[in-house]
KETOR-643989 format. One line per 5 residues: number of its first residue (from 0); for each residue x, y, z negated of N, C-alpha, C. Coordinates in Angstrom, 3 decimals, padded with zeros to 6 digits. Atoms other than C-alpha are relative to their C-alpha. Layout:
# KETOR-643989
NUM = X,Y,Z,X,Y,Z,X,Y,Z ~ ...
# end
This chain:
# KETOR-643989
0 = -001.424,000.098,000.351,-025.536,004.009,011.701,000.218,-001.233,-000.873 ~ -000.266,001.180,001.473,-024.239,000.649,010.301,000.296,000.534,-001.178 ~ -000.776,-000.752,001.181,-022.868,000.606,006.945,001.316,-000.597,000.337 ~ -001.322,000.508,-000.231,-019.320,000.981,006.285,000.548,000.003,-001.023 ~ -000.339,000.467,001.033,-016.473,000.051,004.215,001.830,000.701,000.526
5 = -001.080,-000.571,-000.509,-012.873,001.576,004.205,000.817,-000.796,-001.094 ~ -000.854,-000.008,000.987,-009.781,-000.122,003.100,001.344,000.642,000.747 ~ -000.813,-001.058,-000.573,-007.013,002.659,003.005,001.466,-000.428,-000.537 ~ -001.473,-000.062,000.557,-003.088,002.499,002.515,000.148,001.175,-000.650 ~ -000.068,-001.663,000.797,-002.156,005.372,000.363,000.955,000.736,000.920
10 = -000.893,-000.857,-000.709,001.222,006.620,001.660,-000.015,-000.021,001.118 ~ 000.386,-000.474,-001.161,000.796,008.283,004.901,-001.485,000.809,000.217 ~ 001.349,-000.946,-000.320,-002.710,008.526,005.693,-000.808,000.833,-001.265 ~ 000.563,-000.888,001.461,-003.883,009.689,001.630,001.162,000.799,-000.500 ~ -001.283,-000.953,000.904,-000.494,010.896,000.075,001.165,000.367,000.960
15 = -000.721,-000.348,-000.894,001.875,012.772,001.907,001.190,-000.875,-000.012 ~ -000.452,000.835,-000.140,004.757,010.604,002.438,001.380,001.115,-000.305 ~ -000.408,-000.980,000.292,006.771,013.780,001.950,-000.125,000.750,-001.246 ~ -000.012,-000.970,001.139,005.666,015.492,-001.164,-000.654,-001.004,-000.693 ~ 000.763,001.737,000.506,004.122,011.345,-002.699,-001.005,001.177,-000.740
20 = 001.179,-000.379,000.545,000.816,013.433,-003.215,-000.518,000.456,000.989 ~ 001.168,-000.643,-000.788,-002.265,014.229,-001.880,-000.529,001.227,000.247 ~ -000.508,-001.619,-000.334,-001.503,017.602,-000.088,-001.088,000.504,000.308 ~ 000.639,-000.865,-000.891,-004.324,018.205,001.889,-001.449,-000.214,-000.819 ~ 001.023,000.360,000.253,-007.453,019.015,000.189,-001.348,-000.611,000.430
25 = 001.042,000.558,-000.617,-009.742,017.763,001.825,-000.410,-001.253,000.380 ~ 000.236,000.893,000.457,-009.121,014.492,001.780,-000.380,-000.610,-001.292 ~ 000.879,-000.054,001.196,-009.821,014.496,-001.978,-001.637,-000.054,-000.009 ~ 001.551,-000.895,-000.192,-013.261,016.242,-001.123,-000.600,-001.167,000.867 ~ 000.704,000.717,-001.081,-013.957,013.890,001.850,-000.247,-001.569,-000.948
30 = 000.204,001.119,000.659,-013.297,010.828,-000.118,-001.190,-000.447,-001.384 ~ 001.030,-000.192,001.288,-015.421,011.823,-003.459,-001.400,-000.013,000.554 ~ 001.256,000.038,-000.598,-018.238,012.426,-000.504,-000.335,-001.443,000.591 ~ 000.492,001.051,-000.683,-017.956,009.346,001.057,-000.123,-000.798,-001.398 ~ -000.235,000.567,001.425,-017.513,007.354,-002.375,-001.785,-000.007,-000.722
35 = 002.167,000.086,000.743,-021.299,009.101,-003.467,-000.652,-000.169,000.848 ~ 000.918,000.077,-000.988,-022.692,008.153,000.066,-000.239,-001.737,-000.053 ~ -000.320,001.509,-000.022,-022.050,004.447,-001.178,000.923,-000.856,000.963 ~ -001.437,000.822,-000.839,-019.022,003.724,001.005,000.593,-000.699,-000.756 ~ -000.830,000.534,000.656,-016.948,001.109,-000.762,001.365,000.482,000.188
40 = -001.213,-000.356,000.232,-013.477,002.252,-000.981,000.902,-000.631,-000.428 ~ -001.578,000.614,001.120,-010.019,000.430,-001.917,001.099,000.621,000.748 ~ -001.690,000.263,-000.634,-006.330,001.420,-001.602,000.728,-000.811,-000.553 ~ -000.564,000.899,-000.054,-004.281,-001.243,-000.901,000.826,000.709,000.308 ~ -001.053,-000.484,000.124,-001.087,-000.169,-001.232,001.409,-001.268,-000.743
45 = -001.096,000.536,000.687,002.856,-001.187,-002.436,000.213,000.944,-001.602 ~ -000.190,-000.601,001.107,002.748,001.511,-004.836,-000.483,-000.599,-001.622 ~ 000.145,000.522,001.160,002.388,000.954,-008.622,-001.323,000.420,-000.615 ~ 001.188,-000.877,000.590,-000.837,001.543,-010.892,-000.029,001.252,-000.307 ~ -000.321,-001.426,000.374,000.867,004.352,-012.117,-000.062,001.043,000.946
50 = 000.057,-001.116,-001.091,001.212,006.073,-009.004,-001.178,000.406,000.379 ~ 000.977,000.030,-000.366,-002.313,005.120,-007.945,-000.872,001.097,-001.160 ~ 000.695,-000.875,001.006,-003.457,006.418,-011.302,-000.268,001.372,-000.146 ~ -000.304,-001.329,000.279,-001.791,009.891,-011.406,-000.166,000.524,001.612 ~ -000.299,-001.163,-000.992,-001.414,011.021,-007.620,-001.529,-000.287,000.604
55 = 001.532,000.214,-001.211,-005.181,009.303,-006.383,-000.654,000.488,-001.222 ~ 001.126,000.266,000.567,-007.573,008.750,-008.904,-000.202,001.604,-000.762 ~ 000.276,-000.477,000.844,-006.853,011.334,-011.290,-000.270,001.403,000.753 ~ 000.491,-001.279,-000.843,-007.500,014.315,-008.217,-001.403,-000.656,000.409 ~ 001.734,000.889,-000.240,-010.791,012.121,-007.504,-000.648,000.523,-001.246
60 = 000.956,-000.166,001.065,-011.987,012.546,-011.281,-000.293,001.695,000.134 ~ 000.540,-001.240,000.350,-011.147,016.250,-011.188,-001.198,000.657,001.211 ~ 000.717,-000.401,-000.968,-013.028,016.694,-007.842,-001.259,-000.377,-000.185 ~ 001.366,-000.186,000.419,-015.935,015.471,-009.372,-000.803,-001.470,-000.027 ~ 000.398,001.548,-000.376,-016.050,011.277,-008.526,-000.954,-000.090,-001.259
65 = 001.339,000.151,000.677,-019.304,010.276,-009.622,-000.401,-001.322,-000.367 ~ 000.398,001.825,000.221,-020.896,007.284,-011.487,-000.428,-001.008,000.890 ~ 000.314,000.673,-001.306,-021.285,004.270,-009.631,000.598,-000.342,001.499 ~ -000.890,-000.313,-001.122,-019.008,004.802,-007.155,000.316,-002.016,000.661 ~ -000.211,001.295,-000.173,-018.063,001.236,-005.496,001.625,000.571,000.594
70 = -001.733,-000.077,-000.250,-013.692,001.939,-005.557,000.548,-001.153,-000.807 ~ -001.355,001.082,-000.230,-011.120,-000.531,-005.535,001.382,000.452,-000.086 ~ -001.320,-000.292,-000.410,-007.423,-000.482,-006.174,000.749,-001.147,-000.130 ~ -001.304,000.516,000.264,-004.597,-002.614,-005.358,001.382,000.286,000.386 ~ -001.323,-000.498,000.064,-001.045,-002.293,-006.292,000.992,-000.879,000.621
75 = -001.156,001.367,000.099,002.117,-004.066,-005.558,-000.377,-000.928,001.032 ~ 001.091,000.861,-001.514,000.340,-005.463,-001.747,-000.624,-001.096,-000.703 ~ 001.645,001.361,000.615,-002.343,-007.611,-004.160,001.296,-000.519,-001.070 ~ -000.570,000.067,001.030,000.447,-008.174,-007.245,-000.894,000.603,-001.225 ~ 000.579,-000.305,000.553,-001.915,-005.603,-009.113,-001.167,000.009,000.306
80 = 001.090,-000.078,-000.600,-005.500,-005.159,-008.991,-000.878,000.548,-001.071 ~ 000.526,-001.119,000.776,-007.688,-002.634,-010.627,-001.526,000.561,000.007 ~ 001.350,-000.887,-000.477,-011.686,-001.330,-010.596,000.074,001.466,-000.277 ~ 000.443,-001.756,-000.056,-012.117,002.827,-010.114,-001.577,-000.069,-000.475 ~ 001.574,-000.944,000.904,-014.603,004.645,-012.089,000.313,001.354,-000.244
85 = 000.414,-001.744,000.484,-015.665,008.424,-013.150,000.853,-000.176,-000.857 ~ -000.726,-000.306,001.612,-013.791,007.227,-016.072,001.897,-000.436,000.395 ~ -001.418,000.758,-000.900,-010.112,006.203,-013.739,-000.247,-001.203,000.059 ~ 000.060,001.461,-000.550,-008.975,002.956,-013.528,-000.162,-000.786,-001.561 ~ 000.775,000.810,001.246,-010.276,000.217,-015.563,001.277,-001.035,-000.226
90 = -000.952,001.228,000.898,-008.293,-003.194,-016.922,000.653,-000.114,001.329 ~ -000.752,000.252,-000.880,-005.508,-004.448,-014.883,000.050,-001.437,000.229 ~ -000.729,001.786,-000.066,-004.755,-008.092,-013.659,001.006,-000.130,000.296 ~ -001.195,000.106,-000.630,-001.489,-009.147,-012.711,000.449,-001.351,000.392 ~ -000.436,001.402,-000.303,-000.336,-011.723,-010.792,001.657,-000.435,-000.393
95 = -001.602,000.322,000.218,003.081,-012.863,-012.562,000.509,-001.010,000.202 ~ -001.073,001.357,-001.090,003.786,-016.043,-010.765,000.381,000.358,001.185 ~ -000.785,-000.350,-001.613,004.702,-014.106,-007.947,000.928,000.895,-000.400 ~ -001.324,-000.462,000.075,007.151,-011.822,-009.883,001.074,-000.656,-000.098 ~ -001.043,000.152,000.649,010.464,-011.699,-009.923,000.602,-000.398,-001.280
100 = -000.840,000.275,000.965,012.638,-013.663,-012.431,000.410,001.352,-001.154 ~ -000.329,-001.330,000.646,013.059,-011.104,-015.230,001.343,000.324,-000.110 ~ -000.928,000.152,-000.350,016.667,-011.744,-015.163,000.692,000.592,000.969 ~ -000.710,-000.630,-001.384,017.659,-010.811,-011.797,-000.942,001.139,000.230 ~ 000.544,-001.490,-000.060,015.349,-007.495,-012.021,000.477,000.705,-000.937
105 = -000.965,-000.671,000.878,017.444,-006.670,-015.179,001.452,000.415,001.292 ~ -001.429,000.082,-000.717,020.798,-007.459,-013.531,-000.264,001.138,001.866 ~ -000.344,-000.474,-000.815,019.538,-005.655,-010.213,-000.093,001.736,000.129 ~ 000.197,-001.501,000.220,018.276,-002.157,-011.830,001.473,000.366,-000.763 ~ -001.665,-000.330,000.494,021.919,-001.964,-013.714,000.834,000.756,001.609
110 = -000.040,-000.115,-001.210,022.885,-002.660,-009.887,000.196,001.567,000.613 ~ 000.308,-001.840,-000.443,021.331,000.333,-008.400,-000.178,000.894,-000.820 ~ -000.653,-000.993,000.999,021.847,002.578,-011.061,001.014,000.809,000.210 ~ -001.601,-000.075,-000.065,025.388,002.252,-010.919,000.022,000.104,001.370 ~ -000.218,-000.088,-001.099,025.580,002.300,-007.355,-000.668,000.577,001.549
115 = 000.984,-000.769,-001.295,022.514,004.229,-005.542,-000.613,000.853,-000.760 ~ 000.802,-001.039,001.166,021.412,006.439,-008.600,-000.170,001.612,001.223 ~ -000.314,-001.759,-000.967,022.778,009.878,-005.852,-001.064,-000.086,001.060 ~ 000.959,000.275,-001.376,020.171,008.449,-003.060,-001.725,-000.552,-000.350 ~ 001.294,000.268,000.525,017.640,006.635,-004.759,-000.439,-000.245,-001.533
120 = 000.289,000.299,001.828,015.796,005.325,-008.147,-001.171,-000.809,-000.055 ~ 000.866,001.577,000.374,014.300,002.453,-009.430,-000.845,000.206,-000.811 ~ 001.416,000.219,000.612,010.325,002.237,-010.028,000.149,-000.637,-000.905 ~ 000.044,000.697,001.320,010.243,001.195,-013.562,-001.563,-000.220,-000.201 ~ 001.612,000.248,000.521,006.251,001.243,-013.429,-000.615,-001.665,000.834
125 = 000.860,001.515,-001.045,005.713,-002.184,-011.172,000.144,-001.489,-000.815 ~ -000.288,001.364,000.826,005.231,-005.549,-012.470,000.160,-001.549,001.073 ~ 000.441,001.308,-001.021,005.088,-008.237,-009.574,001.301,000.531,000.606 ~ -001.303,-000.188,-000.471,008.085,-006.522,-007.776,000.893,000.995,-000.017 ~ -001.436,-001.063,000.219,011.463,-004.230,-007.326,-000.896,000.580,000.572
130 = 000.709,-000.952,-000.822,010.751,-000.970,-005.845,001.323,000.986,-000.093 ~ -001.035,-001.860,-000.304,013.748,001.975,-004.697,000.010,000.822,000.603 ~ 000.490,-000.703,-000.906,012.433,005.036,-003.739,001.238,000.735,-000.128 ~ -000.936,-000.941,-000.829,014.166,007.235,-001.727,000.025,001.834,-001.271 ~ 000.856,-001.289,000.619,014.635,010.786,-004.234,000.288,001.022,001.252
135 = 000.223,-000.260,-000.837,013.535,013.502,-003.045,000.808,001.002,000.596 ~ -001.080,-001.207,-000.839,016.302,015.598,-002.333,000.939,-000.387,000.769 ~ -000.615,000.951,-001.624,018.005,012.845,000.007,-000.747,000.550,000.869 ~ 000.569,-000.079,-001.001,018.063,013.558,002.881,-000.264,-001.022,000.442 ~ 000.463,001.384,-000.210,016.582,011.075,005.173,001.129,-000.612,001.090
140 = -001.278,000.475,-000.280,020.046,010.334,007.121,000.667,-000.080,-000.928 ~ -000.532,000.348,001.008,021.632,010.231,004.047,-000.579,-001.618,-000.899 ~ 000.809,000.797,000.947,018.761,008.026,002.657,000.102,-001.302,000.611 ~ -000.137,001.459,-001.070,018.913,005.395,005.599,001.474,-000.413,-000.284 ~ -000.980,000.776,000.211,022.452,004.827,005.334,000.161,-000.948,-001.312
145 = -000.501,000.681,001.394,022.427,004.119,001.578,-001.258,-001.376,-000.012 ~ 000.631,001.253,000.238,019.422,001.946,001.969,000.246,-001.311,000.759 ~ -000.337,001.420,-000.759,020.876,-000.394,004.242,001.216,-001.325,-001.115 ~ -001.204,000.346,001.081,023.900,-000.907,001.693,-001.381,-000.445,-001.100 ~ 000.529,000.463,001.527,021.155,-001.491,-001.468,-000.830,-000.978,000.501
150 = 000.286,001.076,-000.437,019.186,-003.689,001.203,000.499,-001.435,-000.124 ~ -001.451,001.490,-000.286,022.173,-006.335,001.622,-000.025,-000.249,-001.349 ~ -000.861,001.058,001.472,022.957,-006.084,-002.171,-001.347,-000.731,-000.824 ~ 000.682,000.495,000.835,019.904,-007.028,-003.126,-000.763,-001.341,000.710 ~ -000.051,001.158,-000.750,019.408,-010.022,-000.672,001.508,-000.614,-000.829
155 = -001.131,001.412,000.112,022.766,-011.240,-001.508,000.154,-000.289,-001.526 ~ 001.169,000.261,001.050,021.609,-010.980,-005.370,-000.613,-001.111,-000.222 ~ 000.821,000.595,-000.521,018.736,-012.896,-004.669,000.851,-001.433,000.598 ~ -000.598,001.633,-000.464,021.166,-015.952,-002.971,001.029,-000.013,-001.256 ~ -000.707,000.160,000.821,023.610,-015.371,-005.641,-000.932,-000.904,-001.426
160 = 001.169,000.872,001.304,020.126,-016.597,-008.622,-000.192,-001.181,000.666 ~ 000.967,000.984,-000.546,019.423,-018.929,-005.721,-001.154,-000.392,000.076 ~ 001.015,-000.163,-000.648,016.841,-017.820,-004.921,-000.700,000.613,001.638 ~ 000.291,-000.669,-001.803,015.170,-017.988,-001.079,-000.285,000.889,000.322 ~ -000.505,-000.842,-000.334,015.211,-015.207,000.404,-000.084,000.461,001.390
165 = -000.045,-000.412,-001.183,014.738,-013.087,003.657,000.053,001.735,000.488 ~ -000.451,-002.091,-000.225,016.022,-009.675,005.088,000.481,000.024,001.142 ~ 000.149,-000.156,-001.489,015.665,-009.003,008.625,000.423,-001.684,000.599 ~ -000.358,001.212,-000.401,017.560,-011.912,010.481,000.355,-001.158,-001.063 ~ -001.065,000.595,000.568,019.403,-013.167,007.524,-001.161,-000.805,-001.170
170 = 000.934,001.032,000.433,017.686,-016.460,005.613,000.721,-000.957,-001.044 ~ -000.602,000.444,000.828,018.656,-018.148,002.568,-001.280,-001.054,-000.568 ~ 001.357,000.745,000.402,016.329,-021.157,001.489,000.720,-000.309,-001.727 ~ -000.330,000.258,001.293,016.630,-021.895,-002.326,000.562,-001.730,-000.059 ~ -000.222,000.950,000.314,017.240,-025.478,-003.460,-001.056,-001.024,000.513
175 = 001.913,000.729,-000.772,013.474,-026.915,-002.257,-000.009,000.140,001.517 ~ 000.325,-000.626,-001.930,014.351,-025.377,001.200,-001.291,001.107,000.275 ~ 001.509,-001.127,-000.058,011.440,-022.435,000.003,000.763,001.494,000.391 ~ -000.343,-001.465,-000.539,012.053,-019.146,001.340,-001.277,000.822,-001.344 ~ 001.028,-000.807,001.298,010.247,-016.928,-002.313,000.043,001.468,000.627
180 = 000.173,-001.673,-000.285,011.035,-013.453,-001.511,000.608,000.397,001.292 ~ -000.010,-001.083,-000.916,011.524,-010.635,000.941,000.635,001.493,-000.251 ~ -000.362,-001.075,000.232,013.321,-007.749,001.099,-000.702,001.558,001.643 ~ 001.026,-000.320,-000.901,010.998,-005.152,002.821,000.437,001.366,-000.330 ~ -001.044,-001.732,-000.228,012.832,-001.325,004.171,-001.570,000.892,000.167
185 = 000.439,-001.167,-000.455,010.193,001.701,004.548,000.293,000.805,000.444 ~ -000.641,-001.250,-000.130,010.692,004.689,005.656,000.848,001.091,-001.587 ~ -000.687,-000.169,001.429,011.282,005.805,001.641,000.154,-000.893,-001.054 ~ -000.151,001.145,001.244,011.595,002.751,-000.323,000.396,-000.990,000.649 ~ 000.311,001.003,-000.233,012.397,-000.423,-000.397,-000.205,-001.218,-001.049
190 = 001.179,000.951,001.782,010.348,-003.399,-002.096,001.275,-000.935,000.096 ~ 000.069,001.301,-000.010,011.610,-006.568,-003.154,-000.470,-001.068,-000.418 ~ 000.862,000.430,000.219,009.178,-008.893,-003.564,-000.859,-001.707,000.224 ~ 000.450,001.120,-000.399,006.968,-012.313,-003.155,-000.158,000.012,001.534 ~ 000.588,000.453,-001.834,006.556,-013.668,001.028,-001.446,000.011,-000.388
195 = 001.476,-000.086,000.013,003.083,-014.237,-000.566,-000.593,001.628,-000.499 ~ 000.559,-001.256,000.156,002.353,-010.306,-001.219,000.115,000.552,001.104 ~ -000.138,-000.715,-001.453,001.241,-008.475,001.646,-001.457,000.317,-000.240 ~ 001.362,-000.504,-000.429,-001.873,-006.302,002.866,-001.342,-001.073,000.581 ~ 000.613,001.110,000.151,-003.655,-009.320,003.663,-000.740,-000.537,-001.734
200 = 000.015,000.450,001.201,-003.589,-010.313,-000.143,-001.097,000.886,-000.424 ~ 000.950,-001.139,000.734,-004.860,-006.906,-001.038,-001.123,-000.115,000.857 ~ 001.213,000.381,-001.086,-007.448,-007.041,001.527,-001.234,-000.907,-000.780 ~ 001.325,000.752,000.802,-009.174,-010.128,000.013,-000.256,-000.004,-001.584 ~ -000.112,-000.355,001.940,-008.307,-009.022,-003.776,-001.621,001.248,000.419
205 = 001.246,-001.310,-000.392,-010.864,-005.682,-002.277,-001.383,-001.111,000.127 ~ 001.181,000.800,-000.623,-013.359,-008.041,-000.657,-000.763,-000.725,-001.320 ~ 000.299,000.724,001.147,-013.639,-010.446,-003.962,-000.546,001.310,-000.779 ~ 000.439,-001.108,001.135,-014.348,-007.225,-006.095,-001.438,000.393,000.825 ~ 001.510,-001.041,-000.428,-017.105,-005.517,-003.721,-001.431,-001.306,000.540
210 = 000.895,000.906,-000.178,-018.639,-008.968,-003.079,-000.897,000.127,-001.191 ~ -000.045,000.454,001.115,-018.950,-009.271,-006.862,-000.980,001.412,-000.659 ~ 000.841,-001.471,000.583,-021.192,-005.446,-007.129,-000.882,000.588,001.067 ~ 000.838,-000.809,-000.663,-023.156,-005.266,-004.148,000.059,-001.163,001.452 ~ -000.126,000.697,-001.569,-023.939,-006.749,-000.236,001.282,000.995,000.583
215 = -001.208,-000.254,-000.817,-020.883,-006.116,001.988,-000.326,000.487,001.425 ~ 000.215,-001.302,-001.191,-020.937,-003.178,004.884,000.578,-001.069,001.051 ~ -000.469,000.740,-001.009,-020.924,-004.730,008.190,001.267,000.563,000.826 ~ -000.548,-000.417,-000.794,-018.957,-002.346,009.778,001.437,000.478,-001.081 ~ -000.602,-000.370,001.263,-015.509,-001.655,008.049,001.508,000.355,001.242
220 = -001.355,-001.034,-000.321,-012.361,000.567,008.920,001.237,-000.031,-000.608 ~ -001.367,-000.005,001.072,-008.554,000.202,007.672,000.936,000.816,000.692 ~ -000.525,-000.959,-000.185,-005.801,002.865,007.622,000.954,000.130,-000.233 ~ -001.276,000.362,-000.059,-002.461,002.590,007.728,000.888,000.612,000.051 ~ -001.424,000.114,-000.943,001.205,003.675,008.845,001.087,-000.604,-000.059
225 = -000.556,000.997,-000.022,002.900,000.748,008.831,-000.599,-001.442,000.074 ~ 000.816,000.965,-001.009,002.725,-002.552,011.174,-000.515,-000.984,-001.500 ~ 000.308,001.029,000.611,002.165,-004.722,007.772,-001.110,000.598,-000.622 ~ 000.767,-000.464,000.036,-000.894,-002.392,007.514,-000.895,-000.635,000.626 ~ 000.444,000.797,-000.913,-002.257,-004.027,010.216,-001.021,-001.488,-000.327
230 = 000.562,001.504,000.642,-002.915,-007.452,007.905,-001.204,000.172,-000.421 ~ 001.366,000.222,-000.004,-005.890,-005.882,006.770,-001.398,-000.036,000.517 ~ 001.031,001.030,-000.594,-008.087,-006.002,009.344,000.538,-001.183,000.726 ~ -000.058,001.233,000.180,-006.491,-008.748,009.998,-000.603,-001.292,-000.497 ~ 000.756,001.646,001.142,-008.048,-010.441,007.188,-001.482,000.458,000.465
235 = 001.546,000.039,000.262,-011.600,-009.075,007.657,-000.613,-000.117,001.660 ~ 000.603,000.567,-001.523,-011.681,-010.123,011.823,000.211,-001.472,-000.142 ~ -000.026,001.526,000.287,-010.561,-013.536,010.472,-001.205,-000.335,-000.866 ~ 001.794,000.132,000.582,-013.814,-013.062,008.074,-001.060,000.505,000.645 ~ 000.870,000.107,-001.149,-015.662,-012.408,010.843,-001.107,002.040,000.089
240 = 001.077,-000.910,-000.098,-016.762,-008.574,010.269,000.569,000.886,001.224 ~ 000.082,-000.752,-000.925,-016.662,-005.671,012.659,000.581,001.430,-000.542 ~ -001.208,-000.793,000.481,-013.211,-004.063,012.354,000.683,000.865,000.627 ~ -001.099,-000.234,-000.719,-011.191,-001.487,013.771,001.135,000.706,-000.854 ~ -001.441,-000.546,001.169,-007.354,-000.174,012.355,000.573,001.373,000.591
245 = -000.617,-001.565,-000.880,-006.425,003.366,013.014,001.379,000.083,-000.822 ~ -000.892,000.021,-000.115,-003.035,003.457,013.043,000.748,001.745,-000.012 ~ -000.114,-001.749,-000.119,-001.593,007.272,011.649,001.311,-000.351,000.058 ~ -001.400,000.271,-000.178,002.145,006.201,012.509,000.625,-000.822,001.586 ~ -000.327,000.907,-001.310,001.968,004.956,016.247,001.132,000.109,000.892
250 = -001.110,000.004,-001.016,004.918,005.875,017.017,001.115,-001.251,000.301 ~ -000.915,000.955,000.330,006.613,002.988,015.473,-000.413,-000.946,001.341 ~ 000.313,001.514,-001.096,004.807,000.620,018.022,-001.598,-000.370,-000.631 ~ 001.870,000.772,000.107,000.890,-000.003,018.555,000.289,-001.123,000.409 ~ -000.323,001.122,000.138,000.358,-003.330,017.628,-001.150,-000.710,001.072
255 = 001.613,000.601,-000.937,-002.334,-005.650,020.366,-000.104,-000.910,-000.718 ~ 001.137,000.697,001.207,-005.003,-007.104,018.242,-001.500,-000.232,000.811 ~ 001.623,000.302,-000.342,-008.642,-008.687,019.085,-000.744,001.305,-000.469 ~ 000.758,-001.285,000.421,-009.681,-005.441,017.501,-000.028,001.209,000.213 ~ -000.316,-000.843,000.040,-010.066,-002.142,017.744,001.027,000.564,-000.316
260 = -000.697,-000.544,000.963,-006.776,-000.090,016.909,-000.157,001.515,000.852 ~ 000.688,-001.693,000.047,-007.812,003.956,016.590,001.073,001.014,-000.163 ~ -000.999,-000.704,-000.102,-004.756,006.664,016.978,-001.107,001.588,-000.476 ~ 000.668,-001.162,000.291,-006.336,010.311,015.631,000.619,000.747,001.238 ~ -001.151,-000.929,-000.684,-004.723,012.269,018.866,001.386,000.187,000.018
265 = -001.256,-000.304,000.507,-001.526,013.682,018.195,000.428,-000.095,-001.468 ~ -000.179,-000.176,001.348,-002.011,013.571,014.493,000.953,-001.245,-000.682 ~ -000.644,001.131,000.542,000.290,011.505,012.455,-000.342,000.762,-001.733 ~ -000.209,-000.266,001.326,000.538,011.088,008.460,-001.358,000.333,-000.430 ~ 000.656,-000.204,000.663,-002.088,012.248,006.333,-001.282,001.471,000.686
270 = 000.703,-000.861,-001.072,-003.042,014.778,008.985,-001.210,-000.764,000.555 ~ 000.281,000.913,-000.937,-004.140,012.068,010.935,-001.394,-001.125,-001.012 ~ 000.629,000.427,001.411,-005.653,010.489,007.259,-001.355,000.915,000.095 ~ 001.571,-001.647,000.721,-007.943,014.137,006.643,-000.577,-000.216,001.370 ~ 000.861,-000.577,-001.076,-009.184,013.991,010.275,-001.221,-001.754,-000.069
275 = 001.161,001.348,-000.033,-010.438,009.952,010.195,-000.909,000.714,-001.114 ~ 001.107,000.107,000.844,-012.183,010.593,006.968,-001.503,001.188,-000.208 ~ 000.789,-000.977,-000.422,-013.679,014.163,008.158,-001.276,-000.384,000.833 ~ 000.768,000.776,-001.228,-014.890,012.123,011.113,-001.537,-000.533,-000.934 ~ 001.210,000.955,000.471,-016.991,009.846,008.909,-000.903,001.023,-000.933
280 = 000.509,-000.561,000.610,-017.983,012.312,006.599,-001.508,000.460,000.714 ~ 001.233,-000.919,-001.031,-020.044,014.213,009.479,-000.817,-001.318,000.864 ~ 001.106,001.240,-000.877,-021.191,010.457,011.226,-000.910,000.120,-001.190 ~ 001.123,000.389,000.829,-022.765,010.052,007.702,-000.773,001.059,-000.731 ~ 000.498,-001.246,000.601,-024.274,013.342,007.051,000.633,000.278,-001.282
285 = -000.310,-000.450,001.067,-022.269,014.100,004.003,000.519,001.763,000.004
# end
C-alpha cells in the first residue's frame, strides 16, 4: 500500500453543512485513526480558526488525538495557517496583505447588520476576509434570495472604495486596471475576499508545513463539495504526485481533470465524507 496524504475541506465532507458540526461520529474516530497511522492530514477550508478550533480539533482532542500526529490547518482558503497537536492548534500566521482595507470591512458589517441581520450574520472571527453566513433558522429559499441582494451590495461597495472587483459577470478594475477581490456565493455563506485566496493557496501552505516534518506520501487524496475544491489536487498533479479528488457534492457538475475524480455512490455531504475515510481506515488496517 503506498503512503498517503489527505487534504480535506471541512464543510460538507467533515462538518455537516447543516448543523456546521461534525455529526457523524465516526468521522472523528476514523480521522484520530488515520492521524496515529501517520497519515498527514490538513483542512483547507474558508472557515475561520475559530471554527476550525471549536467544531474540528477540539472533538479530535477529546477522541483521543495522539502525540505526533502530522495535522495541518488552513483558514480563510490559505489567509490563515495553523499546526494541530494533542495540545489543539498552535501559533497562527496571517497573511494581511491580502486583507481587506479595514475601512470598507467596518463600513460593510454596519451594512449587513442593518440590512441582512433577519437572514444572515457577519463572521467576526476572520482576518484576511468578509464572511456572511446564512443563520440557521433561514430557510434556504429565503436565504438565496437575500444573498443575492448582500452579494450586489457588497460588490458595488467594493467599486464605490475603488477597489477591483469581481462577482459573477460583473468586473470593476481599480485605478491600475487590477481586479483585488472576489465576491464568492456558497450554498450558506458568502466570502469576500483576495482573487489570490483559493484552495490552491491552502494546498501549498499544507505541502510547505509537511515538507518541513517528514518525507511526503506519494499517493495523496482531496475532498471536497465545491468546484473551487477541485484546486487542490490541482496543485499537487501540477507537483507531480499521484492524486485523485472525490467529489461529495456531484451534483453541482463533475469537473474533467487529468486525474482521478471519486463520487462515494449515492452519498453526498459528510455521508459521503464518513464513507471515504472508513474506506481508508480498513485499506490501512486501522
Amino acid at each position: 500500500m503506498p503512503s498517503l496524504g489527505l487534504l480535506l475541506d471541512v464543510d460538507g465532507p467533515i462538518a455537516s453543512p447543516v448543523e456546521r458540526r461534525i455529526a457523524i461520529p465516526s468521522i472523528v474516530e476514523d480521522l484520530v485513526t488515520l492521524a496515529s497511522l501517520g497519515v498527514p492530514i490538513a483542512f483547507i477550508t474558508g472557515r475561520s480558526d475559530t471554527f476550525v478550533r471549536e467544531e474540528v480539533v477540539a472533538p479530535l482532542q477529546r477522541a483521543g488525538l495522539p502525540d505526533g500526529v502530522r495535522m495541518f490547518g488552513v483558514g480563510e482558503k490559505g489567509g490563515v495557517w495553523f499546526p494541530i497537536t494533542s495540545d489543539g492548534i498552535g501559533e497562527l500566521a496571517i497573511d494581511r496583505e491580502l486583507a481587506l482595507p479595514e475601512d470598507y470591512v467596518t463600513e460593510f458589517r454596519e451594512l449587513a447588520e442593518l440590512r441582512f441581520s433577519d437572514t444572515m450574520f457577519f463572521d467576526n472571527t476572520k482576518y484576511a476576509m468578509i464572511s456572511l453566513e446564512q443563520n440557521r433558522d433561514t430557510s434556504a429559499e429565503d436565504y438565496a434570495f437575500a444573498q443575492e441582494q448582500a452579494n450586489q451590495a457588497a460588490f458595488d461597495l467594493l467599486v464605490e472604495y475603488g477597489l477591483g472587483a469581481r462577482y459573477g459577470a460583473q468586473e470593476f478594475a481599480d485605478a491600475d486596471g487590477r481586479v483585488a477581490f472576489r465576491i464568492d456565493p456558497t450554498i450558506i455563506s458568502t466570502d469576500v475576499e483576495s482573487v489570490l485566496l483559493d484552495k490552491d493557496r491552502g494546498a501549498a501552505r499544507a505541502l510547505d508545513y509537511f515538507r518541513g516534518n517528514g518525507e511526503l506520501p506519494t499517493l495523496w487524496r482531496t475532498v471536497g463539495d465545491s468546484r473551487s475544491d477541485y484546486l487542490m489536487a490541482d496543485y499537487l498533479h501540477g507537483e507531480g504526485f499521484d492524486v485523485a479528488h472525490v467529489d461529495v457534492r456531484p451534483a453541482d457538475g463533475i469537473l474533467e481533470r487529468p486525474y482521478r475524480v471519486i463520487t462515494e455512490r449515492d452519498l453526498i455531504h459528510d455521508d459521503a465524507g464518513a464513507a471515504f475515510l472508513r474506506h481508508w481506515v480498513l485499506a490501512l488496517g486501522g
